[in-house]
C-alpha positions as a Markdown table, in Angstrom:
| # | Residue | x | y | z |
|---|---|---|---|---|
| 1 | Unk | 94.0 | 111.0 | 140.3 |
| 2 | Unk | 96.5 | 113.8 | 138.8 |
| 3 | Unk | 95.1 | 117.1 | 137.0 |
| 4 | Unk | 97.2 | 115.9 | 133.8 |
| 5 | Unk | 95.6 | 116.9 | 131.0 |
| 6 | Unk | 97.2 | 116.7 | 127.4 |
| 7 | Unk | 96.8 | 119.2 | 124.8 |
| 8 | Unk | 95.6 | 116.0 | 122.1 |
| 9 | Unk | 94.5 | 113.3 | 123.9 |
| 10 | Unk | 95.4 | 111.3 | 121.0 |
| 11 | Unk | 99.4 | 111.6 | 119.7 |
| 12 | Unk | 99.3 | 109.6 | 116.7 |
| 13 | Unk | 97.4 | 106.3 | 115.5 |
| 14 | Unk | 98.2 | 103.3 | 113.4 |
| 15 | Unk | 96.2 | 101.3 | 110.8 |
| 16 | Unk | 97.1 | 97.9 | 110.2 |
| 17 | Unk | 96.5 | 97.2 | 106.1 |
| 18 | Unk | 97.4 | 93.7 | 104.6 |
| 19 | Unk | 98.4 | 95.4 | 101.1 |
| 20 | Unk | 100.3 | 98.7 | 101.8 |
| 21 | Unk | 99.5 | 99.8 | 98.3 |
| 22 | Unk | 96.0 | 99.1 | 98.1 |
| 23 | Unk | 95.2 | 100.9 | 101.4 |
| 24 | Unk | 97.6 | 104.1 | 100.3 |
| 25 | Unk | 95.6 | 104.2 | 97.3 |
| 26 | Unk | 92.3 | 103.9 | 99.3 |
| 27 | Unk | 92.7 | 106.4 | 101.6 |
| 28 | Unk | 94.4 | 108.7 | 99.5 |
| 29 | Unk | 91.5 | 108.8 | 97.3 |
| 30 | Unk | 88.9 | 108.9 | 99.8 |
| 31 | Unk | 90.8 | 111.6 | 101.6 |
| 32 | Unk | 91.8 | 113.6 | 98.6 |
| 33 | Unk | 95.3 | 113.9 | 100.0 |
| 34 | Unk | 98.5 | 112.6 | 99.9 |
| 35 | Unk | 100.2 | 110.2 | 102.2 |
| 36 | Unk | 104.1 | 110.2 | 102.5 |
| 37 | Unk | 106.2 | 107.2 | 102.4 |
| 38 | Unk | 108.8 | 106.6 | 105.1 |
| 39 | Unk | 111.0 | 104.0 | 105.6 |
| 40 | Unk | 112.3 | 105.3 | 109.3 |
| 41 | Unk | 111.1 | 102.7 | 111.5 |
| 42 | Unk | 110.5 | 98.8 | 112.4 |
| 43 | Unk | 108.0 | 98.9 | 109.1 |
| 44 | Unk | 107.5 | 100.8 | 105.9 |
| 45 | Unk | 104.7 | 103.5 | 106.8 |
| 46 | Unk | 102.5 | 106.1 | 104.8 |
| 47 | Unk | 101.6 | 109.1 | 107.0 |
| 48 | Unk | 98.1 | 110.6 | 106.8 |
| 49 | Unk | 99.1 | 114.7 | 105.6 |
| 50 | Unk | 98.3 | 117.6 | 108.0 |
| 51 | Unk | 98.8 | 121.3 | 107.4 |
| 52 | Unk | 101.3 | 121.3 | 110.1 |
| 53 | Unk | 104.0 | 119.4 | 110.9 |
| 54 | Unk | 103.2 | 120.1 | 114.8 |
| 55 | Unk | 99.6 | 118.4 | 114.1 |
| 56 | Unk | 98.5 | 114.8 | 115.5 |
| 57 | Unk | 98.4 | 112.4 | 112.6 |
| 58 | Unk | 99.3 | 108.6 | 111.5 |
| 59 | Unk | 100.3 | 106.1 | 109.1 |
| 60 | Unk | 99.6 | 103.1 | 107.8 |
| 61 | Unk | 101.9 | 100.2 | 108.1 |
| 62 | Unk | 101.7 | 96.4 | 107.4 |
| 63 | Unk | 100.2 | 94.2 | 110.1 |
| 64 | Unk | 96.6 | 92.1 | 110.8 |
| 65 | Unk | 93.7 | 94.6 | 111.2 |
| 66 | Unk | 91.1 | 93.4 | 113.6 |
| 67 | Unk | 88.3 | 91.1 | 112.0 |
| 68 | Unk | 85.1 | 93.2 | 110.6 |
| 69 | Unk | 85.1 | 96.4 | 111.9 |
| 70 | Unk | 85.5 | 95.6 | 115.7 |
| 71 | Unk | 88.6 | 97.0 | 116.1 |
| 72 | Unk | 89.0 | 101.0 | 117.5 |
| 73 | Unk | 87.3 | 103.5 | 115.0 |
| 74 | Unk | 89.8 | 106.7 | 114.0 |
| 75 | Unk | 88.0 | 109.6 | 112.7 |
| 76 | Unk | 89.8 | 111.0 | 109.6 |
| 77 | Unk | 89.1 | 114.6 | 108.7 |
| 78 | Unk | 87.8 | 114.9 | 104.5 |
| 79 | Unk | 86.7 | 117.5 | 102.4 |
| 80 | Unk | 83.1 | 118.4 | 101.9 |
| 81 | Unk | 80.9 | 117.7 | 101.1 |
| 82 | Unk | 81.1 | 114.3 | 103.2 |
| 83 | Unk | 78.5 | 112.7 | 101.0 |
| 84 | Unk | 81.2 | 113.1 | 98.1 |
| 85 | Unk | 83.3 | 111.4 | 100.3 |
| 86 | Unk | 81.4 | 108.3 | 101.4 |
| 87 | Unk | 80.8 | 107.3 | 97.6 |
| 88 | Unk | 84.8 | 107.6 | 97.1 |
| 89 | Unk | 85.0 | 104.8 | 99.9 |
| 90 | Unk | 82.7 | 102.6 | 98.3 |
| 91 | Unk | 84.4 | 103.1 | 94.9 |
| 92 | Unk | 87.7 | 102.6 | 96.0 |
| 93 | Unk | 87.1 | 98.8 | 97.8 |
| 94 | Unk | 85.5 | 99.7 | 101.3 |
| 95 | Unk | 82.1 | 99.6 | 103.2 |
| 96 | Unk | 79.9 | 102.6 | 104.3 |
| 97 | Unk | 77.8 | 101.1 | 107.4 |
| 98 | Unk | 76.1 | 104.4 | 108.3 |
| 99 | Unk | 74.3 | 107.4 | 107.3 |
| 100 | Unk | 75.5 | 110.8 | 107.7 |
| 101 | Unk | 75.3 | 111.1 | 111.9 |
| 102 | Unk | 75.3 | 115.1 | 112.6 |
| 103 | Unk | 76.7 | 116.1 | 116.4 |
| 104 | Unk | 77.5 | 119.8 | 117.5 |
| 105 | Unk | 81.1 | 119.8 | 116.5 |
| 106 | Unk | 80.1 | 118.3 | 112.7 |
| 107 | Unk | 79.0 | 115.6 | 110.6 |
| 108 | Unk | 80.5 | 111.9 | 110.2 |
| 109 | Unk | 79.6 | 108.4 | 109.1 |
| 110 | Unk | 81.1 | 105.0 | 109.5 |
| 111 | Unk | 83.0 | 102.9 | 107.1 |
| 112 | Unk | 85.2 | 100.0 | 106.8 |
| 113 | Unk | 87.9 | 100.2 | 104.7 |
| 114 | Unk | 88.9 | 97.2 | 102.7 |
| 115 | Unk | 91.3 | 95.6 | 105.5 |
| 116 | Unk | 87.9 | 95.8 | 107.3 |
| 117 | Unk | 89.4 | 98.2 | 109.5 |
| 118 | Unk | 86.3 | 100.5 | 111.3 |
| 119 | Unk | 87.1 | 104.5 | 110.4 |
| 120 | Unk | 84.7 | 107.3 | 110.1 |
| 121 | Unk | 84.8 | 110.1 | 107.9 |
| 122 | Unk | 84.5 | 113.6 | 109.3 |
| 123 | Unk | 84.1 | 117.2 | 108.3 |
| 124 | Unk | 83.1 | 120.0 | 110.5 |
């Protein structure tokens, strides 16, 4: 086994939505951020906003979420208080399916969002 070892062990992520606008609206209100539309690639995206362009990020794009939640969970980064945060997801169309789960490097909790796509909700 090799000694590689990235400096992001994750370079980007994608979130399959059924309804592009629906989902930008979603997680731009959850977020409280904007996401930027691009028309670059195979699909139309939105891309998740970072303070840096050098920063690991993601978009949105169409395409069949997995069923219920089971698919992989992406942790998104939101202001605090959290709690704020977690009634914006269930105002906007999605599911919170924890409570606030407190770990050394911050706090979190589970949603779905209204794909049914599984994220969680950080701050630190």
């Amino acid at each position: 086994m090799s000694g590689f070892a990235p400096e992001n062990a994750c370079v980007w992520f994608e979130i399959p939505v059924t309804d592009m606008a629906r989902a930008k609206a979603f997680y731009e209100a959850v977020l409280q951020s904007s996401l930027r539309d691009e028309e670059g690639g195979p699909n139309p995206m939105s891309v998740f906003a970072t303070a840096s362009e050098n920063a690991v990020s993601g978009h949105l794009y169409p395409g069949k979420p997995a069923s219920g939640g089971n698919g992989p969970t992406i942790h998104l980064a939101v202001p605090e208080p959290l709690e704020e945060a977690m009634e914006r997801v269930s105002a906007n169309g999605g599911t919170v399916v924890s409570p606030v789960i407190s770990i050394p490097a911050g706090r979190f909790a589970y949603c779905i969002d209204p794909d049914g796509n599984s994220v969680g909700l950080f701050t630190s």
